[in-house]
C-alpha positions in Angstrom: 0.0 0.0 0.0 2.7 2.6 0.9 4.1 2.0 -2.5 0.9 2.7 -4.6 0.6 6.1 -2.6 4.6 7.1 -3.3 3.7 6.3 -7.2 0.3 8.4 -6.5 2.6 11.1 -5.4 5.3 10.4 -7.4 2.7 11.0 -10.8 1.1 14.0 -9.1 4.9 15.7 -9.2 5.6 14.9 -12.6 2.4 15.9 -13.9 3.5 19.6 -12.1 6.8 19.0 -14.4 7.9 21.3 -17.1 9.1 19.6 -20.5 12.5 20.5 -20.0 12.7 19.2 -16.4 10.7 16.0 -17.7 12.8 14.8 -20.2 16.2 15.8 -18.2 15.2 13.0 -15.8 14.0 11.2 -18.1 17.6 11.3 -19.7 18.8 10.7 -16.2 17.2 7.4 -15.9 18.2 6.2 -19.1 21.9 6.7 -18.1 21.4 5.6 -14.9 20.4 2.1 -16.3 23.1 2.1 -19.2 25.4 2.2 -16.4 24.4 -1.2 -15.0 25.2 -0.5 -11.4 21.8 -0.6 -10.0 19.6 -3.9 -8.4 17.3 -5.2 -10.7 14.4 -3.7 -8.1 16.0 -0.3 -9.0 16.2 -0.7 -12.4 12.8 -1.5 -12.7 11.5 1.3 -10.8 13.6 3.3 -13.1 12.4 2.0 -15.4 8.9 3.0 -14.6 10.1 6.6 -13.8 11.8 7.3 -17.6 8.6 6.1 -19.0 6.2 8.7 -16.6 8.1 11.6 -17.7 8.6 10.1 -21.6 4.6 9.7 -21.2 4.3 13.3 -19.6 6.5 14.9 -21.8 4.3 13.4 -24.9 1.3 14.8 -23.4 2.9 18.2 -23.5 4.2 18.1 -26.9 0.7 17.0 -28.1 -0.8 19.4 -26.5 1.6 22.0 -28.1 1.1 20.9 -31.5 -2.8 20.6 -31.2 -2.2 24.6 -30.2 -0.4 25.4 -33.3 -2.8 23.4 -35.1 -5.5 25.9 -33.7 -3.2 29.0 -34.3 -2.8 28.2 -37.7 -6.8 27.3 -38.4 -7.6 30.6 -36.6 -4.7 32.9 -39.1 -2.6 33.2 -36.0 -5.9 34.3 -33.9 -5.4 32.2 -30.5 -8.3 32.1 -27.9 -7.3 30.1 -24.5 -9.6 27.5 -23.5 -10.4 25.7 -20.3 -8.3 22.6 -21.6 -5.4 25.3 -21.7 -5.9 26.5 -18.8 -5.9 22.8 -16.9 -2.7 21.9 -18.3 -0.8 24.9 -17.8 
């Protein structure tokens, strides 16, 4: 049980995470498990960490393109909406 709420928490904090800071640790858990000194336990929870924050920063680049998308319909007219808003 104390493990699902750390991974509760864990997703709450990286949904609060810009792209840069995302894919940085991302990045950091990839190297961390190229360099092969970790327990298989850890590198599974690694693991599990890279892919939150490749998942995260997907979301965000998704959402930036379905923005430009918008921009472009609109002739470079933008109006924020309230899916904007949530994910900023």
């Amino acid at each position: 049980m104390k493990k699902v709420k750390q991974n509760a928490m864990e997703f709450a904090d990286i949904a609060q995470t810009s792209f840069e800071e995302a894919f940085a640790q991302a990045q950091t858990a990839v190297e961390q498990l190229e360099g092969g000194e970790v327990s298989l336990q850890e590198s599974i929870d690694l693991f599990e960490k890279g892919m939150r924050y490749i998942a995260h920063c997907s979301e965000l680049l998704n959402s930036a393109e379905l923005r430009i998308e918008l921009l472009e319909k609109k002739g470079g007219e933008y109006t924020r909406t309230a899916h904007d808003v949530a994910t900023e």
